[in-house]
N, C-alpha and C positions, 0 to 999 in steps of 0.2 A: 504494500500500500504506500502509495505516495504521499507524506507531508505537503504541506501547502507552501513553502519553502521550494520543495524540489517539484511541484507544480508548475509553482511562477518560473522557477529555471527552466523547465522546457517549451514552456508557451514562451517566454523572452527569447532562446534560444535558436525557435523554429519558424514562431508564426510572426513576434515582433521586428524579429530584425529582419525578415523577409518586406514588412508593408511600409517599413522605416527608406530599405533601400529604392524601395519604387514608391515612394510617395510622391516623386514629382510628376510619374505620371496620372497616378490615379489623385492626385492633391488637385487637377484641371479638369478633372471625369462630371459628365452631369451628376445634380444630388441624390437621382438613383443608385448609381454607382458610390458612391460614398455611403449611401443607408447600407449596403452592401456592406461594404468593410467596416462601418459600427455595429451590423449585426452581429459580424463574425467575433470584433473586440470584447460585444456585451457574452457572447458563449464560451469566448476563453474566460472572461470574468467571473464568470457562471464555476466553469470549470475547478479555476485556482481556488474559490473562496467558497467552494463547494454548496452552493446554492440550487435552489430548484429551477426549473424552464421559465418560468412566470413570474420572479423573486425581481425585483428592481435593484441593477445594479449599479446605477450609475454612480452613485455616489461612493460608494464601496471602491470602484475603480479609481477614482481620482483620488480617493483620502489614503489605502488601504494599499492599494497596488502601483501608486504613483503612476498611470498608464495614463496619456490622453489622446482624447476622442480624436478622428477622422479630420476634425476642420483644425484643431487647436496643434495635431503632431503635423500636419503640412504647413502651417503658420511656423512654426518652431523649427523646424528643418530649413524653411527658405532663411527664416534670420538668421541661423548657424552659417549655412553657406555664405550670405551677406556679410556676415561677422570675416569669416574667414577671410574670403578676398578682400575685404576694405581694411582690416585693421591688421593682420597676419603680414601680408603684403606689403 
């Protein structure tokens, strides 16, 4: 049985760093497409924090798992790039 520890390590592992690396393209996607990959965020959340199908997790996510939503991790990602090339530079 998997701790909730070593939960968050393979949803961070497998599913996050996968939707981190392509956030730029699906961060332009219509808002269908982004309900899409907060669905998927709200069932790994589900997942880690051992929750039911119907249990609201949103809050859980950002306090608990430090994960943010669809619009707020491609908002985050383009500043970091920004950051990078203007100030690194």
């Amino acid at each position: 049985m998997l701790t909730q520890i070593n939960r968050k390590l393979v949803i961070n592992a497998y599913l996050l760093s996968k939707l981190r690396y392509m956030c730029p393209i699906w961060g332009t996607c219509p808002r269908s497409t982004k309900l899409q990959v907060e669905q998927m965020l709200r069932r790994a959340g589900r997942f880690v924090l051992k929750l039911q199908k119907y249990d609201t997790v949103k809050h859980e996510m950002s306090a608990e798992l430090k994960w943010l939503f669809p619009d707020y991790m491609y908002q985050y990602e383009l500043l970091n790039l920004a950051y990078s090339i203007f100030i690194k530079s």
